[in-house]
C-alpha positions in Angstrom: 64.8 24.1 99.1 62.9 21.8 101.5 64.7 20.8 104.9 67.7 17.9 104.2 67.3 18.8 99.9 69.8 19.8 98.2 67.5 20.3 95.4 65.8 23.8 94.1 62.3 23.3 94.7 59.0 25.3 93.1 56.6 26.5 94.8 53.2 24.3 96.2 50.8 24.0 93.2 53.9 25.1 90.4 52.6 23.7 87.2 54.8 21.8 85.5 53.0 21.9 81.8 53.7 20.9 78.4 52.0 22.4 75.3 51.0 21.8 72.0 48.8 23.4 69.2 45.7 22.3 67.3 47.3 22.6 63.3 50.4 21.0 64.6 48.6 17.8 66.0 45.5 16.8 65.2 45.2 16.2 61.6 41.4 15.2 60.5 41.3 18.7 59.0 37.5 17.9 57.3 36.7 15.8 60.0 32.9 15.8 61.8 32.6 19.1 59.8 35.5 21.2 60.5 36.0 24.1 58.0 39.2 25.2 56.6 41.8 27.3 58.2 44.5 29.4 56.6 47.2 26.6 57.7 45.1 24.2 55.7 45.4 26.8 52.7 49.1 27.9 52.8 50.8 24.1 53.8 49.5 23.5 50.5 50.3 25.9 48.3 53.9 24.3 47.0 57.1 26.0 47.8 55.8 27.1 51.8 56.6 24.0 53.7 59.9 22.1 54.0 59.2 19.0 52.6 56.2 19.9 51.0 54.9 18.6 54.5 51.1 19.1 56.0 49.3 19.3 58.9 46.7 16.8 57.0 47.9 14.2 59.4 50.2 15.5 61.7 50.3 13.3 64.7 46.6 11.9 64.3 45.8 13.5 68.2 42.0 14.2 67.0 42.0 10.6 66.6 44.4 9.1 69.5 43.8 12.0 72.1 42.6 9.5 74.8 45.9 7.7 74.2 48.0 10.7 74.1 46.8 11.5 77.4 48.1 8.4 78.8 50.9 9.4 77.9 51.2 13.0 79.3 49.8 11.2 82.3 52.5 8.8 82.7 55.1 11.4 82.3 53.9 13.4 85.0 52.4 16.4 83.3 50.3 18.4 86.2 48.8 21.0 83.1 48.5 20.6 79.8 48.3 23.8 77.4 46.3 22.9 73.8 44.6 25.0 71.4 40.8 24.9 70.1 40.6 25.2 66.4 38.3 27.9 65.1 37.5 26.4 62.3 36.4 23.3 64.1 34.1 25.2 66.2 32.7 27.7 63.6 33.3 26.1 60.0 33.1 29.8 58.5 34.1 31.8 61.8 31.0 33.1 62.2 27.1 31.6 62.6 26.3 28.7 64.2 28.5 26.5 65.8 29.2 22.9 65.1 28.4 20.6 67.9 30.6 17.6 66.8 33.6 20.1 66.9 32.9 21.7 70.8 32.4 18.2 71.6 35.9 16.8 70.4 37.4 19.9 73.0 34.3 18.9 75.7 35.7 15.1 75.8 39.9 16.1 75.9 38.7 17.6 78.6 37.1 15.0 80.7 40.1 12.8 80.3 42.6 15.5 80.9 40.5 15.9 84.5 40.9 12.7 84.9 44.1 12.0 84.4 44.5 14.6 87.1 46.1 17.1 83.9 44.7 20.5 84.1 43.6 21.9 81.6 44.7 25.3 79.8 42.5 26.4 76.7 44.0 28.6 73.7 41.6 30.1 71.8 44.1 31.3 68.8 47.2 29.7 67.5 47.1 30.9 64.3 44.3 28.9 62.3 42.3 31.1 61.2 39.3 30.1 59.4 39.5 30.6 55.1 36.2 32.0 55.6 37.2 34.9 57.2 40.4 35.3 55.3 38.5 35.7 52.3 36.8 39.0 54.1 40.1 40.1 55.6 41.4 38.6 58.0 43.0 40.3 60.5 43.1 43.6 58.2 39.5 43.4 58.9 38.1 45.0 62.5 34.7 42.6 61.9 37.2 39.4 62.8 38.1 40.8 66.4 34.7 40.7 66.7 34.1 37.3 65.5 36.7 36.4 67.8 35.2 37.8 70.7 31.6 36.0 69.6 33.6 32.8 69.6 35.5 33.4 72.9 31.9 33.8 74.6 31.1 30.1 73.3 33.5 28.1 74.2 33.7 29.9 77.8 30.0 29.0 78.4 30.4 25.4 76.9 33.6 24.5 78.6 34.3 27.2 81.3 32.0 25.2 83.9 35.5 22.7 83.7 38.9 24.4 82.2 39.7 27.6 84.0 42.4 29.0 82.1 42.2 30.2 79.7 44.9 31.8 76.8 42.7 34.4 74.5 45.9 34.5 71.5 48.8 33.0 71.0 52.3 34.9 69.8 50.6 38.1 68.6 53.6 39.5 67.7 54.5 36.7 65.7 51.4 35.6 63.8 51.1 39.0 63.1 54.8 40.0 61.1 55.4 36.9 60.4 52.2 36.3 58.6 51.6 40.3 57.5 55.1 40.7 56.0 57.6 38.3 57.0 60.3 38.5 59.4 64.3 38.2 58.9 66.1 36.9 62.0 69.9 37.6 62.5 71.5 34.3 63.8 75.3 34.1 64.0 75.8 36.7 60.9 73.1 34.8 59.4 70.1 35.7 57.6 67.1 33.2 58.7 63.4 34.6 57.0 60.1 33.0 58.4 56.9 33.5 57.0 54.3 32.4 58.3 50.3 31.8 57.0 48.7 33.8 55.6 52.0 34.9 54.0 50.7 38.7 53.1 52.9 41.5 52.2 51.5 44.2 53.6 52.6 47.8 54.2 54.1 48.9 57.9 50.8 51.1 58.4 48.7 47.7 57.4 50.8 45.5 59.6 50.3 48.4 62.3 46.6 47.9 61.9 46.6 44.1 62.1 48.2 44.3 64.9 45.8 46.8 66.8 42.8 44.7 65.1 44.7 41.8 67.4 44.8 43.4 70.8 41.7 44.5 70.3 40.3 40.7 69.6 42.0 40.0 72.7 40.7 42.8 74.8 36.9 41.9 73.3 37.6 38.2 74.5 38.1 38.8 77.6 35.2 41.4 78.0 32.8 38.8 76.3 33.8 35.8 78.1 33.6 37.8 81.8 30.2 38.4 80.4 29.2 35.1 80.4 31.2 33.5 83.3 31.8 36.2 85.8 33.3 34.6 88.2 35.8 31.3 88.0 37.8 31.8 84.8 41.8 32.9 84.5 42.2 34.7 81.2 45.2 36.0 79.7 47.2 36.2 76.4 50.4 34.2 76.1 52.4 36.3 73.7 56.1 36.1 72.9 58.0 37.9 75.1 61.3 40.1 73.0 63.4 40.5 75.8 66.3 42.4 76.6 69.2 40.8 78.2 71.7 43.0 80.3 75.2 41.3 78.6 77.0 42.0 82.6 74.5 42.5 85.3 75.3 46.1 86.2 72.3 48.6 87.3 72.4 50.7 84.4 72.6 47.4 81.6 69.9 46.3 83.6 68.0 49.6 83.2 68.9 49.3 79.9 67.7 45.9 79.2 64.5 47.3 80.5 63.8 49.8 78.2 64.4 47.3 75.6 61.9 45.1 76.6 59.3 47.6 76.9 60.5 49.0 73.3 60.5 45.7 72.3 57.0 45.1 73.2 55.0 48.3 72.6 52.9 47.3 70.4 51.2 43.8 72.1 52.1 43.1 75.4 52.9 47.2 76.7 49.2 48.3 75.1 47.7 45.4 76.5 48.6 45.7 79.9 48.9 49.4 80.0 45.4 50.4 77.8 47.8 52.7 75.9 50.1 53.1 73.0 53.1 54.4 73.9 54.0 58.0 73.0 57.1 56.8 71.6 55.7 54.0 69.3 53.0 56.4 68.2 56.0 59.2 67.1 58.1 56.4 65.6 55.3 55.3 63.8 53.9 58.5 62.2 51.4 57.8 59.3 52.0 54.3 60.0 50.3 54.4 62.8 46.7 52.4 63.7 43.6 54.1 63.7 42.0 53.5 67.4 39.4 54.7 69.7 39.0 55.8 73.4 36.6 52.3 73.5 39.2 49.8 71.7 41.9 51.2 74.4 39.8 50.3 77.4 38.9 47.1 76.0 42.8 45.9 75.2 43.3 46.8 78.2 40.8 44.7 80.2 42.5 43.4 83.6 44.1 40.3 83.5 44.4 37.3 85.8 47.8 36.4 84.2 50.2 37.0 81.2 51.5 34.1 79.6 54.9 34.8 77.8 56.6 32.4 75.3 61.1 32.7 75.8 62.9 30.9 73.7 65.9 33.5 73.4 66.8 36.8 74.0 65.9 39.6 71.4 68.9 41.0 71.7 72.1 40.9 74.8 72.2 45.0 75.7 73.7 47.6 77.3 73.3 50.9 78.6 73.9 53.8 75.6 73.8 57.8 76.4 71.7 58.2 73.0 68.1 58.6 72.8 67.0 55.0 72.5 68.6 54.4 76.1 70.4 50.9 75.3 73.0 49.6 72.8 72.5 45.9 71.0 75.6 43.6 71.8 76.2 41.4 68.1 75.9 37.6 69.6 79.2 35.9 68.7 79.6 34.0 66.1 81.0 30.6 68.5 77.8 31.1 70.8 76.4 27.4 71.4 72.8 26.9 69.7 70.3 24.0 69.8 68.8 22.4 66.9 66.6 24.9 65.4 69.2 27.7 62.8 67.5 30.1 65.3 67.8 29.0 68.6 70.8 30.3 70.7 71.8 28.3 74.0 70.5 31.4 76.3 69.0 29.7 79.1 69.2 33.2 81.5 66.3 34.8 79.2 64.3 32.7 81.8 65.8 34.5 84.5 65.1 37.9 82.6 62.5 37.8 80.8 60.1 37.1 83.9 62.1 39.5 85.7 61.8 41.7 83.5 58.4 41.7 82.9 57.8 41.6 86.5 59.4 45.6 86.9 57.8 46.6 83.9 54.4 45.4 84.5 53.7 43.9 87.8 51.5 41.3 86.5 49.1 39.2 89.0 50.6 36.1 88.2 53.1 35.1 84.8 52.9 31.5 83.2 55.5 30.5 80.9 53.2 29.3 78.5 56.3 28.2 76.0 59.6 27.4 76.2 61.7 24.4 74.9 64.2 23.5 72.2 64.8 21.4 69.0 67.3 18.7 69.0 68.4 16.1 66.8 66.7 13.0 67.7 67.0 9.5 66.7 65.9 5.6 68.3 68.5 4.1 68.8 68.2 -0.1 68.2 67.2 -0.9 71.4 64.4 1.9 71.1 65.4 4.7 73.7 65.4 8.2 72.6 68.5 9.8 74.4 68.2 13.7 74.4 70.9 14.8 76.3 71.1 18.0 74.4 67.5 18.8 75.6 67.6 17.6 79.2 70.4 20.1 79.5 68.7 23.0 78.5 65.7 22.1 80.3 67.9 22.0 83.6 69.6 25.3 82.4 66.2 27.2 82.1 64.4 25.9 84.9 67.0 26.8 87.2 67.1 30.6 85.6 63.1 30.2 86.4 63.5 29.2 90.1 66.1 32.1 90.3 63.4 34.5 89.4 61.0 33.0 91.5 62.6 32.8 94.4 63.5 36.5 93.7 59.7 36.9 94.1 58.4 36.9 90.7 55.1 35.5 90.5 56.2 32.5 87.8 53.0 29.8 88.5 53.7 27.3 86.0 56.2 26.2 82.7 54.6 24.8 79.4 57.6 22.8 77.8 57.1 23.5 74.3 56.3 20.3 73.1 54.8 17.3 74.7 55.0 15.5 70.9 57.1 15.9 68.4 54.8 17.8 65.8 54.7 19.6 62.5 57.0 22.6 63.3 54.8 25.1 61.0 57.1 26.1 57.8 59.5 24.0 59.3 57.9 20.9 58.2 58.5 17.5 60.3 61.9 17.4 60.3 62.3 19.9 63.5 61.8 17.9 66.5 60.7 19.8 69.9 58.7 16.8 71.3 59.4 15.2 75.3 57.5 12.7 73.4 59.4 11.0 69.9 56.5 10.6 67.4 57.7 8.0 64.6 55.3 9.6 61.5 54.8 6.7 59.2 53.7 4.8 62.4 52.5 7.5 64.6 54.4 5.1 67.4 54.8 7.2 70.3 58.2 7.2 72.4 59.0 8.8 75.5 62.5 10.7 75.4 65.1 10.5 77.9 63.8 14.5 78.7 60.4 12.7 79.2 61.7 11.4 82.2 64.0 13.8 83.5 60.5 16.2 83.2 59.1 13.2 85.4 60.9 13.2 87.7 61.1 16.8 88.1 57.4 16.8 88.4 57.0 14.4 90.7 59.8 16.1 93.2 58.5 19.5 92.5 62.3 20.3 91.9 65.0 20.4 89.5 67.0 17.0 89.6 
């Protein structure tokens, strides 16, 4: 706290971010010579989308980004997180790149610099281009290696001005989710999400997909080093499945550690260890990827930063005498929730998670590169959007955050997932995340009460 301030205050030069994706925004999806990606594919294949709703619109950004910013600007956003399309940039993945695309991400970029935003690049959030389904995908080793070629690209066309960069987005989500599904236990409730491509693939194929992922990260950052060796901050920004100690006690806490690491073997733990565990690799038997020496040093190239995505816990633990070295505590069927059927009210994973990660891992620096909540918003007649719902969780979770930090973990920066209300993948439009309301007939934009409490946070550097 600063002298006479009753407030907690962040660190000099804490970013205070919001974030958004490229399928979820911008619409224009044959625009200046984009190609397809998989979202384009599966949003309309009927049955996958709530709503039968697209991203063929979304929130029109590829047409009102210079507005948009405005808007992040007037709100107070110091860094903005957004992701390149692939398809935009490479039609068909690979070949030669399309000019009008890398010139839509060269131009957000000059007005996010001057607005005085700045800006985060993600090089994957989950459109992938159709091309390189049709080869693949990510069963296929070639597409790490596309990945890598286009990593290399956009470092030497925009890396003399962004320099952050986030190489993929939620591994360990794209990947199950999209591979084989994933069934979520909420409350004594089944919730399944699927995600694009919407395979069903074997474990030992979903093992491989997601080695054929690390490794497209690890080949990223290798090739884009290689062509700016100096100046750039890479790192991944996967979701973190944490472990939350249910009473603080030093043996749930070393519990809840080897949960997260558990939890995490097979992205974030290889990834920042160039190893597979010897207990995922046992657990896994036949099912387990086929690797090299070479593909473990690149994955585990060093980082500048990790970027983890908390939304809620994995699982509340404690400490067990079996083999597995921690017990899952059921969450009760009366704990509080926000407006998504999978978000529990946890607001100390932010504590956690970070600290977590911090003993595990010791990380150079962490960015919280999502975290946010869904709520049920409406305009009321005079035209205010009043989200009390989500002002108290963001003052919930940023004051776990400033716990961790001012226990000394490294924590530069939080990305409120979203700045816009957006299409929420399978979740269609109806799942609002936004600081921003987005009316989608009109595509009028309306700052939420949380809009300006995240303003004024900003702008005191505290939590108010």
């Amino acid at each position: 706290m600063t002298p006479g301030s009753t407030l907690p205050t962040f660190p000099e030069q804490f970013y205070w971010g919001v974030a958004t994706a490229a399928y979820q925004i911008e619409g224009s999806p044959d625009a200046d010579g984009k190609g397809k990606s998989i979202w384009d594919t599966y949003a309309h294949i009927p049955g996958k989308m709530k709503n039968g709703d697209t991203g063929d619109v979304a929130i029109d950004h590829y047409r009102r980004y210079k507005d948009d910013v405005i808007v992040m600007r007037n709100m107070g956003v110091k860094a903005y997180r957004f992701s390149i399309s692939w398809p935009r940039i490479f039609p068909n993945g690979i070949g030669e790149p399309n000019p009008k695309g890398v010139d839509f991400y060269s131009r957000l970029v000059d007005e996010l610099l001057k607005a005085g935003i700045e800006p985060f690049a993600t090089l994957y959030h989950w459109d992938l281009p159709q091309a390189l389904q049709d080869k693949g995908g990510w069963q296929s080793r070639d597409t790490a290696q596309a990945f890598a070629d286009y990593a290399s690209l956009i470092a030497e066309r925009l890396g003399d001005r962004v320099k952050h960069f986030v190489t993929l987005n939620e591994l360990q989500n794209f990947v199950d989710m999209g591979h084989r599904g994933t069934t979520l236990q909420v409350q004594g409730k089944e919730v399944r999400i699927k995600l694009a491509p919407g395979l069903q693939l074997s474990p030992g194929q979903v093992n491989q997909v997601a080695h054929h992922a690390v490794l497209a990260h690890g080949l990223a950052v290798q090739a884009m080093r290689a062509k700016r060796p100096s100046g750039l901050q890479i790192g991944p920004a996967d979701a973190l499945f944490t472990g939350v100690p249910v009473v603080d006690t030093p043996e749930n806490v070393r519990a809840a550690e080897i949960a997260t690491r558990t939890y995490n073997e097979r992205f974030l733990d290889v990834m920042l260890t160039g190893r597979y565990s010897d207990a995922y690799l046992q657990a896994a038997g036949p099912a387990a990827p086929k690797f090299t020496d070479a593909d473990l040093r690149a994955i585990g190239s060093p980082l500048d930063f990790v970027g983890v995505n908390i939304y809620i816990p994995k699982s509340y633990v404690e400490a067990s005498d079996d083999a597995k070295g921690f017990r899952e505590v059921p969450t009760s069927l009366s704990h509080p929730k926000m407006g998504s059927p999978w978000h529990s009210f946890s607001p100390e994973v932010l504590y956690w998670g970070p600290r977590l990660l911090n003993s595990l891992w010791k990380p150079k620096a962490i960015y919280i590169t999502e975290s946010g909540c869904a709520a049920d918003d409406a305009v009321t007649p005079d035209g205010r959007v009043l989200d009390t719902d989500r002002v108290m969780y963001l003052r919930a979770v940023m004051s776990n955050l400033h716990r961790a930090i001012s226990e000394g973990v490294p924590v530069k920066g939080n990305f409120v997932w979203s700045a816009f209300d957006n299409l929420e993948w399978t979740g269609g439009y109806g799942t609002r995340f936004g600081l921003v309301h987005v009316d989608f007939k009109t595509q009028k934009r309306t700052p939420k009460l949380s809009a300006a409490w995240f303003r004024e946070a900003s702008r005191r550097n505290a939590i108010v």
